[in-house]
TORMI-439297 format. One record per residue (C-alpha): x, y, z. Coordinates in pm, whole numbers, padded with zeros to 5 digits, always signed. Example, Ala and Ser with C-alpha at 12.3 -4.5 7.8 and 13.67 -1.06 7.14 Angstrom:
// residues 2
+01230-00450+00780 +01367-00106+00714 
***
This chain:
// residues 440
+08977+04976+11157 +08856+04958+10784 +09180+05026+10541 +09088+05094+10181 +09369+05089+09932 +09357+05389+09689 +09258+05202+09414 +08954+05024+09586 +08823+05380+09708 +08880+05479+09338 +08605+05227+09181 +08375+05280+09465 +08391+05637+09369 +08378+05516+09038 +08060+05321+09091 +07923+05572+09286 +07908+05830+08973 +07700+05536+08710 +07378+05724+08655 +07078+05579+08846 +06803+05381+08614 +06556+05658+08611 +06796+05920+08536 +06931+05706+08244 +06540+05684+08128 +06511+06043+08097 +06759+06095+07866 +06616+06228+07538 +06736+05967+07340 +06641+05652+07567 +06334+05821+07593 +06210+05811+07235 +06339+05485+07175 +06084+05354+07488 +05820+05524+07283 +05899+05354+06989 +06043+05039+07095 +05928+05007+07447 +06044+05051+07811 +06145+04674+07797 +06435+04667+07583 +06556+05028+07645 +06539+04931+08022 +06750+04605+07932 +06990+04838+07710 +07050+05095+08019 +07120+04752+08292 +07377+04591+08032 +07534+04987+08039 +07545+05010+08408 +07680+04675+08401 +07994+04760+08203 +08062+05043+08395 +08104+04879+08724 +08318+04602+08543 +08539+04881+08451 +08478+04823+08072 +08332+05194+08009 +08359+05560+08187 +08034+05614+08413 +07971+05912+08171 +07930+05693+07899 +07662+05467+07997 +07371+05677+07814 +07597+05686+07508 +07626+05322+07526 +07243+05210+07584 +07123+05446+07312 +07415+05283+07042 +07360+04912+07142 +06932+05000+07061 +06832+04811+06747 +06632+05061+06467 +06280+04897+06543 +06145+04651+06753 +06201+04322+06519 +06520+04191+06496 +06527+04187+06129 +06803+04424+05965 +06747+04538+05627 +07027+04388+05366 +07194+04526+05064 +07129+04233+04847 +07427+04162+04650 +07487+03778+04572 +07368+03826+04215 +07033+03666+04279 +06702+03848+04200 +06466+03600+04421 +06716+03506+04710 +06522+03287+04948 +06744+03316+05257 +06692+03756+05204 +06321+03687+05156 +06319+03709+04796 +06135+04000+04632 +06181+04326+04776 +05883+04565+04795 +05818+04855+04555 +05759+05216+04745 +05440+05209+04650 +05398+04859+04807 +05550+04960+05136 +05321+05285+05118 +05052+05064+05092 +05110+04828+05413 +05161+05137+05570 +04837+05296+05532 +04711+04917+05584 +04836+04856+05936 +04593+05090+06086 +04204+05038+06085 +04090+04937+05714 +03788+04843+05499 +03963+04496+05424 +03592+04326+05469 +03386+04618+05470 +03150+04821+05161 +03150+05167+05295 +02944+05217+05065 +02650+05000+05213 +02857+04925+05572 +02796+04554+05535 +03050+04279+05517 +03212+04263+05213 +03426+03997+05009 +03815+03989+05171 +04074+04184+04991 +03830+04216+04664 +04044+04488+04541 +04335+04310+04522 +04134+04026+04317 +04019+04284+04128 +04383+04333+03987 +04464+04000+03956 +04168+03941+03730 +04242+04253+03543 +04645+04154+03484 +04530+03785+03406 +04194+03807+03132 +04189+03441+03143 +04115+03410+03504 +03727+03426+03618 +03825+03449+03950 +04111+03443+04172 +04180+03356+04546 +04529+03438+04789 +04638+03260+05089 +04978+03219+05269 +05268+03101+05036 +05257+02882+04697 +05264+02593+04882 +04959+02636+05031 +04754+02742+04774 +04869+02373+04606 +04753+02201+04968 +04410+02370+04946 +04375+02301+04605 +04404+01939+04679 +04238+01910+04984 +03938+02105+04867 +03961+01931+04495 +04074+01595+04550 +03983+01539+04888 +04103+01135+04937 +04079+01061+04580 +04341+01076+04303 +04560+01353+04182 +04732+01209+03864 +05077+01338+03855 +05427+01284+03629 +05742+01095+03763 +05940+01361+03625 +05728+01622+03847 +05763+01444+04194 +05988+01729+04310 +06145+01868+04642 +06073+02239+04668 +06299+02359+04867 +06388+02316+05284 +06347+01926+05258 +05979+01949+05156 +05883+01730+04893 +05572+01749+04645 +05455+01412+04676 +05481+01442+05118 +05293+01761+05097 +05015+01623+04907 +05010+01289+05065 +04962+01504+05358 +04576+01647+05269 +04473+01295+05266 +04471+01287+04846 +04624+00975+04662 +04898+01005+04475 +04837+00805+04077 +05189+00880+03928 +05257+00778+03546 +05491+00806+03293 +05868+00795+03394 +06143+01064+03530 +06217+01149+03145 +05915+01095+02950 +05530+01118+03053 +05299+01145+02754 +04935+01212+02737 +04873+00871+02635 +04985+00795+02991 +04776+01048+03170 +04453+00920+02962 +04532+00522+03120 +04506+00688+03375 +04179+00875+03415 +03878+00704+03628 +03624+00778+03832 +03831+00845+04149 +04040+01141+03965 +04028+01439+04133 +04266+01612+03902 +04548+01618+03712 +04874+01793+03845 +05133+01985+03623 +05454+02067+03841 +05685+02295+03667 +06011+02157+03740 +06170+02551+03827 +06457+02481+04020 +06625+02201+03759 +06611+02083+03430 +06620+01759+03267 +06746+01776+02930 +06843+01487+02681 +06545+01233+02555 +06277+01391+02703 +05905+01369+02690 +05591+01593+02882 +05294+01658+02830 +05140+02035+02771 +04836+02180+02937 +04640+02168+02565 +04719+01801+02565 +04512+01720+02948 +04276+01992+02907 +04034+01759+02689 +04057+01459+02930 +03743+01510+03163 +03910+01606+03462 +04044+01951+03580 +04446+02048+03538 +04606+02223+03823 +04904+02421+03736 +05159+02489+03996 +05363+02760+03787 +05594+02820+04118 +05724+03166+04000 +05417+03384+03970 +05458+03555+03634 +05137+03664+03527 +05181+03760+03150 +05483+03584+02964 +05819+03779+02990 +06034+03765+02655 +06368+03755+02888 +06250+03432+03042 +06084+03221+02729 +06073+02912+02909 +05916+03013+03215 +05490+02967+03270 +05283+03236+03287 +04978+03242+03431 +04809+03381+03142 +04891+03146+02860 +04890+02865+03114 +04483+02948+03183 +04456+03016+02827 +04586+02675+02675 +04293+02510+02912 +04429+02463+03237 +04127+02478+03515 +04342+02588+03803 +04672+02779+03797 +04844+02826+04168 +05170+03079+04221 +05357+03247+04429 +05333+03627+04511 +05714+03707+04605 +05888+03527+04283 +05904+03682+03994 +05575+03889+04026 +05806+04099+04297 +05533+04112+04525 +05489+03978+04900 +05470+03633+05023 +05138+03461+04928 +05008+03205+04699 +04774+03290+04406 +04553+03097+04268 +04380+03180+03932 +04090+03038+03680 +03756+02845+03663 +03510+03070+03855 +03391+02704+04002 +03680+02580+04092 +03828+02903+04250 +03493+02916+04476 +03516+02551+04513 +03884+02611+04706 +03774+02974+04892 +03434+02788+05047 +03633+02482+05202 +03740+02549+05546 +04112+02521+05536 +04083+02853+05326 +03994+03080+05653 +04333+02868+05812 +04529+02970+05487 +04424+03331+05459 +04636+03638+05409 +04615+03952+05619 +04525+04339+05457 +04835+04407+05447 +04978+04131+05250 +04619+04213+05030 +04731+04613+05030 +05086+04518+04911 +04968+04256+04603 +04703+04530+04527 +05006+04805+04511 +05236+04594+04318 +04990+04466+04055 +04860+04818+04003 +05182+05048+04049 +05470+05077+03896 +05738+04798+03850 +05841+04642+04128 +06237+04653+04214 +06263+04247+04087 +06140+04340+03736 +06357+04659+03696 +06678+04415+03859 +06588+04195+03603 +06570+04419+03279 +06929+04630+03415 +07102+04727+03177 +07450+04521+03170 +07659+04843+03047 +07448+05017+03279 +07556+04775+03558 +07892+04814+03456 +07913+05175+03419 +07794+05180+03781 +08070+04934+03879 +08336+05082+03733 +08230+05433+03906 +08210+05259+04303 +08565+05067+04238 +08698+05391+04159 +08575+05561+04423 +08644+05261+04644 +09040+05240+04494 +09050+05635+04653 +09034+05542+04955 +09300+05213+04969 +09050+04987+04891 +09173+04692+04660 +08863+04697+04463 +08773+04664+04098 +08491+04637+03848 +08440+04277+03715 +08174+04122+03476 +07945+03874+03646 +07666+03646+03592 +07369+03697+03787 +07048+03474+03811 +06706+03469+03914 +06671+03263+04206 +06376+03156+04422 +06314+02845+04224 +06258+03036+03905 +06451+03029+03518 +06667+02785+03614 +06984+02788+03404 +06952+03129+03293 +07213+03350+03358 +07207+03720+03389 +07459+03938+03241 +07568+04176+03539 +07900+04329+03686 +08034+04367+04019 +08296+04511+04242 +08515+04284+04345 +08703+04301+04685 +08940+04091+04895 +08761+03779+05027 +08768+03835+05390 +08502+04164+05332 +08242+03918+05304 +08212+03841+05628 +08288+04148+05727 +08046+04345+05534 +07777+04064+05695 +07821+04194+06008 +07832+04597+05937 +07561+04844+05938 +07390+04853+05663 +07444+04446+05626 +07582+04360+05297 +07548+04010+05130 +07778+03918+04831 +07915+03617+04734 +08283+03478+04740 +08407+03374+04387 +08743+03253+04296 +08933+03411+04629 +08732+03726+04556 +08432+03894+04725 +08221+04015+04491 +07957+04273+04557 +07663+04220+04232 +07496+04485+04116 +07188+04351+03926 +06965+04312+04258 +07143+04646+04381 +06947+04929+04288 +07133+05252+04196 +07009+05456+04521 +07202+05223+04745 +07531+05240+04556 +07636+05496+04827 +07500+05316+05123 +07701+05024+04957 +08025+05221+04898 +07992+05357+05218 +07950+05018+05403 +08254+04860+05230 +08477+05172+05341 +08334+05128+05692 +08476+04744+05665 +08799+04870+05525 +08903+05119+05790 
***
């Protein structure tokens, strides 16, 4: 004799009612995110649904509802963030953020492209030649140019394919970490160069760089030193002082400015860099330039074919659409890190003032507060950036990490601060809008 209790016969009826896999499938909404995710995760989405239903945890009618809100927007896990900490170039946010016309641009790459191809002949053609093209024609002292992956590896193939195992001459002062525990003097040790260092932390001279000079010199190295400073009795040498020593000067400028930029006077540019007589000048594409990750390398025609005919360059290459977005931000209009970085500070506290109010409306405990911004990514140390942001009570932060869209700020004497200088003004609503969602 089988006995159910009411409550047992309740769940199996319960259970009974979760909508079968297929049926689940079928539903309009599961069924465009297969087509544009794939059956995969939506299938994964619709089992952790079901699941929770027989546990109890959600109505059987609500399993649909619940696959199609736990779906991510795409396929990556990435989620776009509302950048703002106050830092332009923000390493751990990917540093520079795309222009529209740079995103247009990887869009129309990521289908079938000329990238190596002369339609007007049909034969092969030189890789991503456009985007050299702009390079040469934003930096007139460069006869040539070349792009691989990141900065970093546009300095390794510059001393592999220059140096090979003989010397690079390098300052003391100049031996510097870079960032994630990699170190300049590891990372060229690595390409099987020798390392002749001279001078001291403080003071290197071109006297010292001359002793220096011999027949196993592959080249002499100029680090700019862009995350510190070292102030006080001080010594280095400039590029006009090593150009007229026999040997070639590689440049590592580290923040990719191409032209010099009167807000940042201290800060290389490739231009003037090439210009006072350096051979070589290597960069990075998603500093300062507010383009996407790569590493650019500019100057001597020679040299620059020297490093794009040794065969760690086809291992270092960049893809079209890296090429279509460095093309789209060298020829289109500013990117978003140069307009963040000429804001207006009564503009950015004009805009301030307006969300806090708004915020304060709706029982938030917000107000408008001046702020000092900064560049970031290894670039302009020391200089600060007059901004202004909203400040909040500091348990938002963490909340506002975890809410849709994602907002990073930083916490600053008990306070959460949201800063506006990397915020451009079409998200101040998306911002407002996430910190209410926080606060309810």
């Amino acid at each position: 004799m089988h006995d159910d209790t009411p409550a047992d016969g309740a769940a199996r009826d319960g259970r009974r009612r979760i909508p079968r896999t297929d049926a689940l499938l079928a539903d309009p909404r599961l069924a465009e995110a297969a087509r544009r995710l794939g059956r995969r995760p939506v299938k994964a989405a619709v089992a952790a649904a079901q699941r929770r239903a027989r546990a109890g945890e959600i109505p059987p009618e609500a399993v649909a509802d619940e696959a199609a809100a736990t779906l991510p927007p795409t396929a990556a896990a990435l989620r776009p963030v509302i950048n703002a900490t106050g830092v332009l170039l923000h390493t751990n946010l990917g540093r520079a953020p795309l222009s529209a016309a740079a995103r247009a641009a990887v869009a129309a790459a990521s289908g079938v492209t000329d990238v190596e191809l002369d339609l007007a002949t049909g034969a092969r053609a030189r890789r991503g030649r456009s985007a050299l093209d702009a390079l040469r024609e934003r930096v007139p002292a460069a006869e040539d140019a070349h792009v691989v992956g990141n900065g970093a590896a546009a300095l390794v193939l510059a001393a592999t394919a220059l140096a090979g195992d003989r010397e690079i001459i390098i300052s003391r002062g100049e031996l510097v970490e870079i960032g994630d525990g990699f170190r300049i003097p590891e990372l060229l040790a690595a390409t099987g160069a020798r390392l002749r260092e001279v001078g001291t932390t403080n003071r290197t001279s071109p006297d010292d760089y001359a002793a220096a000079v011999g027949p196993g010199t592959g080249f002499i190295l100029k680090i700019h030193p862009s995350n510190f400073r070292v102030t006080g009795f001080t010594r280095s040498a400039g590029i006009a002082e090593l150009a007229g020593l026999g040997v070639p000067v590689v440049a590592d400028i580290g923040s990719g400015l191409l032209e010099p930029e009167p807000l940042l006077p201290d800060e290389p540019d490739a231009q003037t860099t090439l210009a006072s007589g350096a051979g070589l000048v290597t960069a990075s594409g998603d500093k300062l330039l507010g383009g996407p990750q790569c590493g650019i390398v500019l100057g001597r025609a020679d040299l620059v074919r020297t490093l794009a005919r040794h065969p760690l360059a086809r291992a270092l290459r960049v893809g079209k659409m890296t090429l279509a977005a460095l093309e789209a931000t060298l020829r289109g209009p500013a990117a978003p890190t140069t307009e963040a970085l000429h804001a207006d500070p009564s503009e950015l506290r004009e805009r301030a003032e307006k969300l806090a109010a708004a915020l304060t409306e709706h029982g938030v405990d917000a107000s408008a507060v001046g702020s000092a911004a900064a560049v970031g990514g290894g670039g302009a140390p020391g200089v600060v950036l007059p901004s202004a942001a909203v400040s909040l009570p500091a348990h938002c932060a963490a909340r506002l990490r975890l809410g849709d869209p994602v907002v990073m700020g930083r916490v600053e004497n008990g306070r959460c601060l949201l800063d506006l200088r990397a915020v451009p003004p079409e998200d101040d609503a998306a911002l407002a809008a996430a910190v209410r969602a926080v606060h309810e």
